[in-house]
N, C-alpha and C positions, 0 to 999 in steps of 0.2 A: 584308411581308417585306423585309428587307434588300437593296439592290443586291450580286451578289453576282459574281466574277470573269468567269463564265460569260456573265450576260448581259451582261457590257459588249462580252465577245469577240465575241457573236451580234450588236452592233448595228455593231460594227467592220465587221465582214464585210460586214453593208448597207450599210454606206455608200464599200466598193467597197477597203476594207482588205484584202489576202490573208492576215496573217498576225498575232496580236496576242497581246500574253504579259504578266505583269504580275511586278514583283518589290518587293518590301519596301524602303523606305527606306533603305539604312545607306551608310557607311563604304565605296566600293569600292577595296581597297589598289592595284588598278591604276590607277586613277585619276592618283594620286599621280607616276606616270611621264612624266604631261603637263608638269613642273616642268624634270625632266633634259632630258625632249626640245627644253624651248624651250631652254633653258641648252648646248645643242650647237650651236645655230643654225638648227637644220630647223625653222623656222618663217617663215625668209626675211623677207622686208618684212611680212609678213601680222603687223603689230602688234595687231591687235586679240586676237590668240589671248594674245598677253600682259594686255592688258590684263581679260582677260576670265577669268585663269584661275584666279583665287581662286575664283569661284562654279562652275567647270568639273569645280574637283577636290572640291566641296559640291554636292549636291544642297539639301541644306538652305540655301544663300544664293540660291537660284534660286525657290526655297518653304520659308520659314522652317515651314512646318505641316506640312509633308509625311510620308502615311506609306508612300504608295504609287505607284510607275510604271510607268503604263501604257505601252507601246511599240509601238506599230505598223508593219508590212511594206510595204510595196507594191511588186506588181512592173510594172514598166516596159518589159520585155523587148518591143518588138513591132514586126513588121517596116514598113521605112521604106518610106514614100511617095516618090515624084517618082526619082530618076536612078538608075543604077544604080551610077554613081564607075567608070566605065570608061578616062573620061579622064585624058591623064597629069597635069592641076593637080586633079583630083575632089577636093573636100573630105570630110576627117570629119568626125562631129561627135560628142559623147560619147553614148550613148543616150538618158541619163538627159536630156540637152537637146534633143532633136528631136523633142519636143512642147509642150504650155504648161508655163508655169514652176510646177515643184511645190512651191517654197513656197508659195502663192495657193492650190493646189490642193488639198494638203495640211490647210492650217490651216484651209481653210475647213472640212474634212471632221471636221477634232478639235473644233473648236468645235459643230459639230453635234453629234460626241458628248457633249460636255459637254454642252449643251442638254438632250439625251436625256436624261443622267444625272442631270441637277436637277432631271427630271422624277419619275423614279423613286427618288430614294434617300429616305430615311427622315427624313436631317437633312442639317442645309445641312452646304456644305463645301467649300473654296477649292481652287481650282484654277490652271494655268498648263501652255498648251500650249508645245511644241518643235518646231521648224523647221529644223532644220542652222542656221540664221542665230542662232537664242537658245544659249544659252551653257552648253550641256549636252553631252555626251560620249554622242552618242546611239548609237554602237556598243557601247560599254558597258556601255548600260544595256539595251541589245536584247538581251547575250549573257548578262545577270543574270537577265534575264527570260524565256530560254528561246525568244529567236526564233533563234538559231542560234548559232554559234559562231565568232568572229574568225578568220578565217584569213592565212596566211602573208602575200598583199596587203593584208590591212589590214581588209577586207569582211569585213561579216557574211555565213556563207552557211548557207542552210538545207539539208538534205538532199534536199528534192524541187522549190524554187523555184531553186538557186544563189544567185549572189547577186548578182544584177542586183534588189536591192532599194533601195526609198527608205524610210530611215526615220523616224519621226515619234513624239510621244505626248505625254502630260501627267502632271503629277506631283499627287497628291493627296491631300489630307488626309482619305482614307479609309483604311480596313484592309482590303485584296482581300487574298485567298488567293494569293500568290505561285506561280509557275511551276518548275520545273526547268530549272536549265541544260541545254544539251545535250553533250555531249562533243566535244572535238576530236576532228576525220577529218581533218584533214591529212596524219597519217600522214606519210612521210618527203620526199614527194611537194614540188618545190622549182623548177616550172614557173613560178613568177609570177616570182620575184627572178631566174632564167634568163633570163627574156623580159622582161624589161626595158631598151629602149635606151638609158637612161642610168645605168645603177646607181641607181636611186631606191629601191631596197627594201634599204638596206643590209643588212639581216639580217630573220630571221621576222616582221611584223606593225609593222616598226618603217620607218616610210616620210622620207628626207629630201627636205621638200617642195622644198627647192632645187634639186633634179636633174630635179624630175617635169616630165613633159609637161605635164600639168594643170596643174600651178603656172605653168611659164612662159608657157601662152596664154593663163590666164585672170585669176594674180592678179597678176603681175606688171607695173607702171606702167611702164617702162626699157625701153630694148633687150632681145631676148633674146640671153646671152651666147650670143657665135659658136661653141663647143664643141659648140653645143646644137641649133644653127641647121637643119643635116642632118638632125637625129634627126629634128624637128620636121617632118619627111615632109610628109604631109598634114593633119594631124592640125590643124584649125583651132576646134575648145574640146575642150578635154578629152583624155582618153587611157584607151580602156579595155583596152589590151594585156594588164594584169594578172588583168582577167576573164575577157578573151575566151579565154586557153589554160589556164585553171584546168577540170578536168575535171569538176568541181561542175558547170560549166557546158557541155558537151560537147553534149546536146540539153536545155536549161530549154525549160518553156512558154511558151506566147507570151501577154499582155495582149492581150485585145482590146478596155480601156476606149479607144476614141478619144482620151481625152484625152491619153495619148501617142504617138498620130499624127497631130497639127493641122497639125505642120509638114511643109514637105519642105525640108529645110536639108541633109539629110545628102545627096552625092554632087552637090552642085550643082560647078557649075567656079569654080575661085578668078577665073579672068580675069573672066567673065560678073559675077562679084560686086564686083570690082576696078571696074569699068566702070561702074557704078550710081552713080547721085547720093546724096548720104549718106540723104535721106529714102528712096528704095526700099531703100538695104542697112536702111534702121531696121525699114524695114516686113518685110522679110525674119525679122528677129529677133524684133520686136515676139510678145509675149505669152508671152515663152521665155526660160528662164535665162538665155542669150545677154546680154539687155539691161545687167545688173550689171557687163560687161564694157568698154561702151563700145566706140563708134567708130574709133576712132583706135588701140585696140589692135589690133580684127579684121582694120582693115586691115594694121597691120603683120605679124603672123601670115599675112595673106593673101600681102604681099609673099614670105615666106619661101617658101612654100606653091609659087609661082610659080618662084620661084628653085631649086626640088626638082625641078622637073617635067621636066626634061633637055629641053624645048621650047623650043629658041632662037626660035623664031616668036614667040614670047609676050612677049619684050622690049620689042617696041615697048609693049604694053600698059598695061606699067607707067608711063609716060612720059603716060598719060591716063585718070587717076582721075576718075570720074563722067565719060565719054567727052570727056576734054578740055576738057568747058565751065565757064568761069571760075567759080569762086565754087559748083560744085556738090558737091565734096567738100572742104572745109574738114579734115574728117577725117586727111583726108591730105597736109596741109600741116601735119607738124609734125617736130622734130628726130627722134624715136623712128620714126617711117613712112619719113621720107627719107633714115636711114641704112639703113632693111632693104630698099628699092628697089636702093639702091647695092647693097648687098651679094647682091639677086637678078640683079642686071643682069649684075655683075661673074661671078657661077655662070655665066648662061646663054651668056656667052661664050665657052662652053668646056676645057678646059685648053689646049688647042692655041694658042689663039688667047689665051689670059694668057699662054703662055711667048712 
């Protein structure tokens, strides 16, 4: 018998997938909207999104054979380990990164599938997994495939997971039976682009990554612009503000795969992390999307971070990256960290004490 859409969705699910949908090869005319978005500019420094968007808005230049995409779920949702961020520098950290890094975790599990599927299908037949890092529009291609439906934030969300989802899958030169989209629930409902502290969602499902949180702690190489600096709270990767009050997500389930609870990253104190010699803050991050980030940014985020915390005590701190000893935070010897120190020192001085 034929590999048919069903079992591949039953072998998804063992291998610790929630949620898995498949659609037909073609043409997606939203696609195409990835051309204006960069030509606005919301795409920031993140060149490779240019460079990468002839095959973004093809699936067929990603898999010239392809007749089918698989899409995969996962949810992520699960409560954090270690502090509780009570303190006034508590760091956040995005969800999706306060476990191990789920491209590793991910691909390894698609390629499982695929294994499976060579087992089982009738005739050969090429494949190519997707990881947020390969060059595919994997929201797009989850909501063609019937994992849920793009909402106002940008996220796919399902009806009974939210969308505290990661997505994943593979494109194949096989014929599965395609999925049903599912319907917009958005309804008129306009909480995300509300709660937004910097206007990053300028309108429905259309996000200017130049404004986002996310963008400026994680892809951004430069200073982050001072406009920005406040907003940037606590928030040391990432930003889930736009999920966290979207009512999709009001009570979602909890994961309880460990593999996104390894860390305790979330609610540690910026200072405590400040204080570390670059090798412990590495090992802090080690095994977590965090890593793609780099040193020398977190610290700088960390400075802001410290600079929010309305704790003038915490000044002196910044004054002793990896507690002082020479040559232990390199990280934070550089023009990008030692302008955001100035600029947290300068905060923690008060207004009273700047006039």
């Amino acid at each position: 018998m034929p590999l048919t859409s069903a079992d591949v969705k039953a072998y998804a699910t063992r291998l610790g997938c929630d949620l898995c949908g498949v659609a037909t090869a073609a043409t997606l005319p939203e696609l195409q909207f990835l051309n204006e978005w960069l030509a606005r500019g919301y795409a920031g420094e993140m060149r490779y999104l240019h460079r990468s968007a002839a095959t973004r808005t093809s699936i067929e230049r990603f898999l010239p054979s392809v007749r089918s995409v698989i899409v995969t779920a996962t949810l992520y949702n699960a409560e954090a380990p270690g502090a509780s961020g009570s303190a006034p520098d508590a760091v956040e950290v995005a969800r999706y990164a306060r476990g191990d890094d789920y491209h590793r975790v991910l691909a390894e599990r698609l390629e499982a599938l695929v294994a499976w599927m060579r087992t089982q299908a009738d005739t050969p037949f090429d494949a190519a997994i997707f990881v947020d890092k390969h060059h595919v529009q994997e929201r797009s291609w989850a909501a063609a495939a019937g994992v849920g439906w793009i909402g106002k934030n940008g996220c796919v969300i399902h009806p009974d997971l939210g969308s505290w989802l990661l997505l994943a899958g593979v494109a194949v030169s096989l014929d599965l039976a395609p999925d049903r989209p599912q319907l917009d629930q958005c309804g008129s409902c306009t909480l995300c682009l509300d709660s937004c502290p910097t206007g990053a969602l300028v309108e429905p499902k259309v996000l200017d990554a130049t404004r986002c949180l996310a963008y400026h702690t994680i892809e951004l190489d430069g200073p982050i612009p001072e406009p920005y600096r406040a907003a940037v709270d606590h928030h040391w990767f990432g930003c889930d503000i736009c999920q966290a009050v979207c009512p999709w997500n009001l009570a979602p389930p909890l994961s309880t795969d460990p593999t996104w609870t390894s860390g305790q990253r979330q609610g540690m104190r910026a200072s405590d992390l400040w204080l570390m010699p670059d090798h412990e803050l590495h090992r802090v991050i080690d095994g977590s999307a965090m890593e793609r980030t780099g040193l020398s940014r977190l610290r700088r985020t960390l400075a802001l971070i410290i600079g929010n915390s309305d704790d003038p005590s915490l000044a002196g701190v910044l004054a002793r990256p990896g507690q002082g000893v020479r040559n232990a935070a390199p990280s934070a010897d550089t023009i990008v960290v030692r302008e955001a120190v100035a600029w947290a020192q300068e905060r923690l001085r008060g207004p009273r004490e700047r006039e």
